[in-house]
N, C-alpha and C positions, 0 to 999 in steps of 0.2 A: 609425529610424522616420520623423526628417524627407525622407527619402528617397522614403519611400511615404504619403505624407499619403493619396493619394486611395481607396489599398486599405483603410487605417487605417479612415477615413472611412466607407467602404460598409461594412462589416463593423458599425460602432456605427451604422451607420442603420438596415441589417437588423435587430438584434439588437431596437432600439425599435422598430420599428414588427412586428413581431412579437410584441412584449409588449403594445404599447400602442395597441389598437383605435382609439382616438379619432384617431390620428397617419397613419391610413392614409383620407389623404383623396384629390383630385383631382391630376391629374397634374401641376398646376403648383404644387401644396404639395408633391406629394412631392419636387419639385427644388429647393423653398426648406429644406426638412429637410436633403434632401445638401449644399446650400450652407453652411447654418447648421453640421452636423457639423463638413464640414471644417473650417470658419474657425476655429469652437473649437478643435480638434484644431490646427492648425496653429500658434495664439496660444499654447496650452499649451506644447506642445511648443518652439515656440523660448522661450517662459520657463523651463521645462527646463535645456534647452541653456545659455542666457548667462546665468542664476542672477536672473533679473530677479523685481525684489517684484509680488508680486500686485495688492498695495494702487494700483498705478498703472494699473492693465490698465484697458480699457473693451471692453464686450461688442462683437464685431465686427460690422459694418452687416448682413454678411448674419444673424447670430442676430437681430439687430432686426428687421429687417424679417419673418422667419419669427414671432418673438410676434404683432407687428400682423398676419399675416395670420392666425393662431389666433382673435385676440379676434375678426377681421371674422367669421370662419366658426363664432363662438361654441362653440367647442371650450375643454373648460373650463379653468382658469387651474391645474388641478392635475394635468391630461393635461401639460401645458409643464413643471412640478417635476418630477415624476414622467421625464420625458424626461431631464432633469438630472443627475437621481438615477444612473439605470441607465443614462445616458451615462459616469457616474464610473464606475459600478461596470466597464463594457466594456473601458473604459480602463486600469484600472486591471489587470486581467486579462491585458491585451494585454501593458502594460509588462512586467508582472512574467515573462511567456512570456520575453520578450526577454531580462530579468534572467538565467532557469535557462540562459539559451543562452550565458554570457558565462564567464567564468573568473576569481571575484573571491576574494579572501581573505573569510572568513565573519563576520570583524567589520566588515569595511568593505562588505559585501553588507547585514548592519540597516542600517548607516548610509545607506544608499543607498534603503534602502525605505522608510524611515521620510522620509528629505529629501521625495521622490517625493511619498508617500502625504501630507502634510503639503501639498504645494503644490497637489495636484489636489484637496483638500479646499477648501483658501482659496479658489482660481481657480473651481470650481465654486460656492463658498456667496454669492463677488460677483458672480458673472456673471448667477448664479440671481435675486439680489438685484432686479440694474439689468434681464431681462427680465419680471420678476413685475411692476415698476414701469410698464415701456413698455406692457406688456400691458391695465395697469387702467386707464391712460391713454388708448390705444388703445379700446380695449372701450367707457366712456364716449363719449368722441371718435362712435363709430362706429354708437350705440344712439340719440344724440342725431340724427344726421342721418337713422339710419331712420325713427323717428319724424315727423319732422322730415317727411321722402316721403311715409310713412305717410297724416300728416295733411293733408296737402295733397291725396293721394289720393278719400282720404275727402271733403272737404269738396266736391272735384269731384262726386263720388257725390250726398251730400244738394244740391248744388245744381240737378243734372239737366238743365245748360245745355247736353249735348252729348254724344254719344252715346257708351254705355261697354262695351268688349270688358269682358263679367264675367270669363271666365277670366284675362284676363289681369291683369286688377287685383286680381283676387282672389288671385293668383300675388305681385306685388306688395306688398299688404297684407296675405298671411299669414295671409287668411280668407276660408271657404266663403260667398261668397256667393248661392248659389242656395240655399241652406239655411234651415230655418225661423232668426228671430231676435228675440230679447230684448233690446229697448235699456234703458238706463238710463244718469241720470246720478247719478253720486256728489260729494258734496261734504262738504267739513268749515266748518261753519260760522265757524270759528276759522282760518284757513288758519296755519302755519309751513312753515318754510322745508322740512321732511322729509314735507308733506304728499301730495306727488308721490309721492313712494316707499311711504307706508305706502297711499295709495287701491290703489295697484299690486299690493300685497301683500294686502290684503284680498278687492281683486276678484277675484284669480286661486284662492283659499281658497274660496270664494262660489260662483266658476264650478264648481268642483272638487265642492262640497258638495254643490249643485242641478244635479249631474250632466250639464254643460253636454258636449258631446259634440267639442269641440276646443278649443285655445284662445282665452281669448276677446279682443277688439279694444276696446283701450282706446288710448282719446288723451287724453292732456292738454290742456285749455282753460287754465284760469289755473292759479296757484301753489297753490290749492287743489278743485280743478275738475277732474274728468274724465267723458267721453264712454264708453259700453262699450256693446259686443254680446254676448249668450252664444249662443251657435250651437247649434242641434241639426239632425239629418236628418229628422226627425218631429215632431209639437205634441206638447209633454209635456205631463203633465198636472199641476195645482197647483203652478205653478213660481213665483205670486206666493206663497201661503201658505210653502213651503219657505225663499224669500228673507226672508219676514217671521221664520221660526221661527230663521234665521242669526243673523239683528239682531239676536234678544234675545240670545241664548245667548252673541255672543261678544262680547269687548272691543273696544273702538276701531272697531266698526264707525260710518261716514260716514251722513250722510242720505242717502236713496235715493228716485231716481225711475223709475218704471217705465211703461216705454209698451208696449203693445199685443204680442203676440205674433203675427208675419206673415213670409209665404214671397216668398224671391225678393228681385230688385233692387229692387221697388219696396216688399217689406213692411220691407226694411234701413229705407230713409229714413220709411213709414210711423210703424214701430216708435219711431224718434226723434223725429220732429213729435211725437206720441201722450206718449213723456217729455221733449221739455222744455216740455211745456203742464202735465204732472203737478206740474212741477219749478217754474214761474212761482205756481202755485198755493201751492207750498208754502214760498216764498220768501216770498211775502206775509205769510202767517200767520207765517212767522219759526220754522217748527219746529226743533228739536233735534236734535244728531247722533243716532244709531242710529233714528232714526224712517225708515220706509218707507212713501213714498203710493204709487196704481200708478193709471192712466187710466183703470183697469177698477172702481175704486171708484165707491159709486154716489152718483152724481150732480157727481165731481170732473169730468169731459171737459164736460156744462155751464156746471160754476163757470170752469172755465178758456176758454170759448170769450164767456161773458156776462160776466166781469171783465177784462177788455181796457181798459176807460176806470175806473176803480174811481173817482174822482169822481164820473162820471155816474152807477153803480151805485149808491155810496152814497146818492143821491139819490133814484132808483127805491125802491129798500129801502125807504127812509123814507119817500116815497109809498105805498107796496105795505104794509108793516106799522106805519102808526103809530108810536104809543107802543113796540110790542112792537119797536120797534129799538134800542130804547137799550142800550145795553153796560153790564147790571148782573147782578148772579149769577141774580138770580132772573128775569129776563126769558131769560137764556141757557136753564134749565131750563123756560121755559114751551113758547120757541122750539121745543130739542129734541123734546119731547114732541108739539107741534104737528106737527112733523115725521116722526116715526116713524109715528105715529096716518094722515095721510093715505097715508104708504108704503103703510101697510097696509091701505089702501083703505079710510080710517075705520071700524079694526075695534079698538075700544075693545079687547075680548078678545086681538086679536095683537100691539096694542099694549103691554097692559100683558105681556103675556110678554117681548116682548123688552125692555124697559124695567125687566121684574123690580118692576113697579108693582102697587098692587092698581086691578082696574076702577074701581073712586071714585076712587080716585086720578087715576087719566087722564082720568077725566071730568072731576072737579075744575080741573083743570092745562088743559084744552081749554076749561072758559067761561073761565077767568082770561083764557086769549089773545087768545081771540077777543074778550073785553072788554077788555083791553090792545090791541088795536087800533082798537078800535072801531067794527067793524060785520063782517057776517057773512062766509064764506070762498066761499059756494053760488057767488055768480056770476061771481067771478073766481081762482077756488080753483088755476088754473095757476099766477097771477101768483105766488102766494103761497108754490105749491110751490117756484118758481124763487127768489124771497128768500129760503127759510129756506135753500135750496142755497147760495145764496151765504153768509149768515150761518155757514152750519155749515162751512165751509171757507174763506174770508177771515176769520172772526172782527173783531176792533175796526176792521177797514180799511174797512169796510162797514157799521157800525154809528155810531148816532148818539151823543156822547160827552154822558156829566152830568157834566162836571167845567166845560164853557164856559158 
């Protein structure tokens, strides 16, 4: 058989890649496959021959280099076992063929199958061993520098210093960019060192659940930080509510920000100005993991374009509502109420509905504020609208403290 490595060879390359769909790729894998065959076949075989221990063997450069190209082409690390497997089994077939053609005494013919079978087992289970290894090595190695392109891509895009072939960056980074888009940023308020991986994991559950219509484009920013889009060919509809309905239901889900749903190259980078303005907002207040804001909340895309200097605002605030700025339980509940009450276009009645209040009640709660501020809302009732906006979404960062 050392005689015919190369016929050997083709015959267990056929026979895989006939079995094993994932193996029948591009024309210069399929000749790192033949390469990789032989070398096995041929390392075996002279271990065979001169009785050499397996325990010393090392997998030959070209089976190495055939894993590394596996993990680049993301083909999965069990399509490469699985090759292994039913390379032994080929092999083993083959020998035994050659066996029935020989002329041996029939105790010393187990003896010879059994040496055989023993050795192509060991040779195969280290070999397997040491390319499962290079492969997970590789694969990392190779996920990290696409990223790596990815984000660099990307940040060319949201900077718009220069003009961008969509197709081909979108080819690139692995997303429809002519497509409607959902940005969001996710983070864990707590970052550890696996928080990369579980944001990863959750987004891709998320994108999946809210029906997002390809994969979606996530990059990493810091060690607990990432950037995403969920892509659709169409505006869906209640794609914040669905994202909120995620949150609660599952475990470990990140804080979430969400910006604007918009088409095309420029709704991509839209979409993200739109959440990390959601997202500065919600940093300030210091919200909770599983909590979700979105730009489209009302009145957050003001709090977020009027809290830019939050000293100065604090300031205004307490111009603008008096007394009724201080950070105490019951100025918080006058605040609100004050709030809803002018939503509703000073409708005492839609007020207390949505408030779950009775009418006196809101009445009640409306002269308190207005007397906690101390003079009436008629002639400057914007100003007023735009601080409780602020209060109700930066909370104590913007409020005046009774503790000094």
């Amino acid at each position: 058989m050392s005689e015919r490595v190369t016929d050997v060879s083709v015959s267990i390359r056929e026979f895989l890649e006939s079995d094993i769909a994932e193996l029948r790729g591009d024309v210069r894998t399929g000749e790192l496959l033949g390469a990789s065959v032989e070398a096995n076949v041929g390392t075996i075989l002279h271990a065979l021959r001169y009785d050499l221990p397996v325990a010393g063997i090392h997998a030959p450069p070209a089976a190495v280099e055939y894993a590394r190209r596996l993990a680049q082409q993301a083909v999965p690390a069990t399509a490469l076992i699985r090759a292994y497997r039913l390379g032994q089994r080929r092999m083993t077939e083959l020998v035994f063929a050659e066996l029935r053609a020989l002329t041996i005494p029939a105790a010393e013919r187990i003896t010879v199958v059994e040496r055989i079978t023993a050795m192509l087992f060991e040779y195969i289970d280290r070999i397997t061993e040491q390319v499962v290894a290079i492969y997970a090595e590789e694969r990392e190695r190779w996920l990290e520098h696409q990223n790596s392109l990815r984000a660099v891509r990307v940040r060319e895009i949201l900077a718009g210093h220069k003009s961008i072939d969509v197709e081909a960056v979108g080819e690139t980074i692995r997303y429809p960019l002519r497509w409607y888009h959902l940005a969001l940023v996710a983070w864990y308020p707590e970052g550890d060192g696996d928080a990369i991986a579980r944001l990863q994991r959750v987004i891709g559950d998320l994108a999946e659940s809210v029906g997002a219509e390809s994969a979606p484009l996530i990059i990493a920013i810091d060690r607990a930080t990432t950037w995403a889009w969920l892509p659709y060919r169409a505006e869906p509809a209640d794609v914040a509510a669905r994202i909120r309905a995620f949150a609660t239901a599952h475990r470990d889900t990140p804080a979430i920000a969400l910006g604007t749903l918009a088409a095309g190259l420029d709704g991509f980078r839209l979409s993200h100005r739109a959440a990390q303005r959601a997202r500065s907002v919600a940093m300030v207040r210091g919200l909770s993991a599983a909590t979700v804001v979105a730009v489209d909340d009302p009145g957050l895309a003001a709090a977020g374009l009027l809290g830019g200097n939050l000293p100065e605002a604090r300031e205004w605030v307490a111009e603008v509502l008096g007394d009724l700025a201080a950070d105490t339980d019951n100025d918080s509940r006058l605040r609100d109420t004050l709030r809803v009450f002018l939503r509703a276009g000073s409708s005492y009645k839609a007020a207390s509905a949505e408030l779950d209040l009775h009418v006196n009640s809101v009445k009640y709660r409306i002269s308190r504020a207005i007397a906690r501020r101390g003079r009436p809302i008629a002639d400057d009732r914007l100003d007023v609208e735009l601080a409780l906006l602020l209060c109700h979404w930066y909370g104590p960062a913007v409020l005046r403290s009774t503790t000094s």
